[in-house]
N, C-alpha and C positions, 0 to 999 in steps of 0.2 A: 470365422474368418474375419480377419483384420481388413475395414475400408480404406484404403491407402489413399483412395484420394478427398477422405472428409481434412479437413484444415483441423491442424492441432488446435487446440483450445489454451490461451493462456492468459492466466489470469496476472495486473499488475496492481500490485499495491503499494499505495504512497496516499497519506494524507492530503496532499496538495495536487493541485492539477493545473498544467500548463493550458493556455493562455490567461488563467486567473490569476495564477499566482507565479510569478517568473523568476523563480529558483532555478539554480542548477539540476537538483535531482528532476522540477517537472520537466527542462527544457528535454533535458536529456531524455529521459523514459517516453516524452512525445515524438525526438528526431528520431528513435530508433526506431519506433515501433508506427511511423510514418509511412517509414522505406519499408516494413516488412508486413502491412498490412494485406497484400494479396498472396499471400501465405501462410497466414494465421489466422486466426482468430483471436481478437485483443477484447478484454473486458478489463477496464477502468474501477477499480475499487476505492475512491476517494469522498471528500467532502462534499455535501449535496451540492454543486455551483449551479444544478437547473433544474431544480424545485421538481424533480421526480426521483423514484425509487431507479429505476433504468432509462435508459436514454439510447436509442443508436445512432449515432454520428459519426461522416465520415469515415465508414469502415470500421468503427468498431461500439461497444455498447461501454455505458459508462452507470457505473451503478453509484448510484447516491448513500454513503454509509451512516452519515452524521450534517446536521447542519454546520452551518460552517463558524460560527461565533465562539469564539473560545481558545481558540490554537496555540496564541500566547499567551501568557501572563499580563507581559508588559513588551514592550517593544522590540526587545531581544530574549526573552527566555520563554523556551514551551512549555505550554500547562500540562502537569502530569496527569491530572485530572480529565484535560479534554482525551491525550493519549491513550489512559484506559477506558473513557467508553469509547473512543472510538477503536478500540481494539476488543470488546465484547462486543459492538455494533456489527465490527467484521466479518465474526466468529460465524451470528448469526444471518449474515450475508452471503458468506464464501458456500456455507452449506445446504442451500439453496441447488447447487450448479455442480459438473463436475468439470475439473479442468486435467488438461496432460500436464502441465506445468503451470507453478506457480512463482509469479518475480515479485519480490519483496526488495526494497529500500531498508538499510537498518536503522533508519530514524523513524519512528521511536521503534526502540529494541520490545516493546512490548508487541508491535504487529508481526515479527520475526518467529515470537511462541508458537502466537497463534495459525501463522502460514504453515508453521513445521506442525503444530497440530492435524492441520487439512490435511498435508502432504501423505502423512501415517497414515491416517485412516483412509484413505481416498485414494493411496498409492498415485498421488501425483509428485512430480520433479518436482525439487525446492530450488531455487538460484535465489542467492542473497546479495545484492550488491551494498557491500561497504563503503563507506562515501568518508569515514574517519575515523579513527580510533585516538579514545582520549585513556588515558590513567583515568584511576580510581580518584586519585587527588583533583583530579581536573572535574569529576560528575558532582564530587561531592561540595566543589564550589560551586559549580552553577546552580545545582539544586538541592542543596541542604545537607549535612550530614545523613540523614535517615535514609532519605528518598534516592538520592547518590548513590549513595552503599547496596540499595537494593538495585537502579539501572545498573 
């Protein structure tokens, strides 16, 4: 028999984390899941911002996947580098836990794999939220012919 009244479990992943870092993707994924904290269960899959593996604050648990030094390159471009470990960092993160659903960010397209990876195995919900879609011609200027081709 199904507990209907345990709180769903849902994991959200995004490399950055609001109030650290004040992008749109963290403001966002923090105002939503603000308001819907006494109904879920929110666990934070981001950049370590507080020098622990987990953390519970304010209604939900924040798990530390990767330090935080590396994200860009240079001022405007992300390191693909930092993107794949921190998307093997996850891998072995996420499979830790079980969740009902999993929310992934599609920046970088590499933590997308790996959420629809969990989702399979773990028969958990995937929700991807899309934030942009660029042409091919567009990945392979910001980051190289090779690397482009392959996001």
């Amino acid at each position: 028999m199904k507990d209907t009244n345990r709180k769903k479990k849902i994991a959200v992943v995004y490399d950055s984390l609001y109030p650290y870092s004040n992008g749109g993707v963290e403001k966002r994924n923090f105002e939503i899941t603000s308001r819907l904290r006494s109904h879920f269960d929110f666990h934070f899959f981001s950049i370590d911002y507080h020098d622990a593996e987990s953390l519970e604050k304010d209604g939900a648990t924040y798990h530390g996947v990767i330090k935080g030094g590396g994200l860009y390159k240079n001022t405007s471009e992300r390191s693909v580098f930092f993107a794949l470990r921190f998307a093997i960092r996850l891998f072995f993160h996420l499979i830790k836990h079980r969740f009902d659903v999993v929310h992934c960010d599609s920046i970088p397209p590499l933590n997308v794999l790996i959420c629809w990876f969990y989702s399979v195995v773990f028969r958990a919900k995937l929700v991807v939220t899309w934030h942009e879609v660029w042409p091919f011609s567009d990945w392979r200027r910001y980051l190289g012919s090779f690397i482009g081709f392959i996001v």
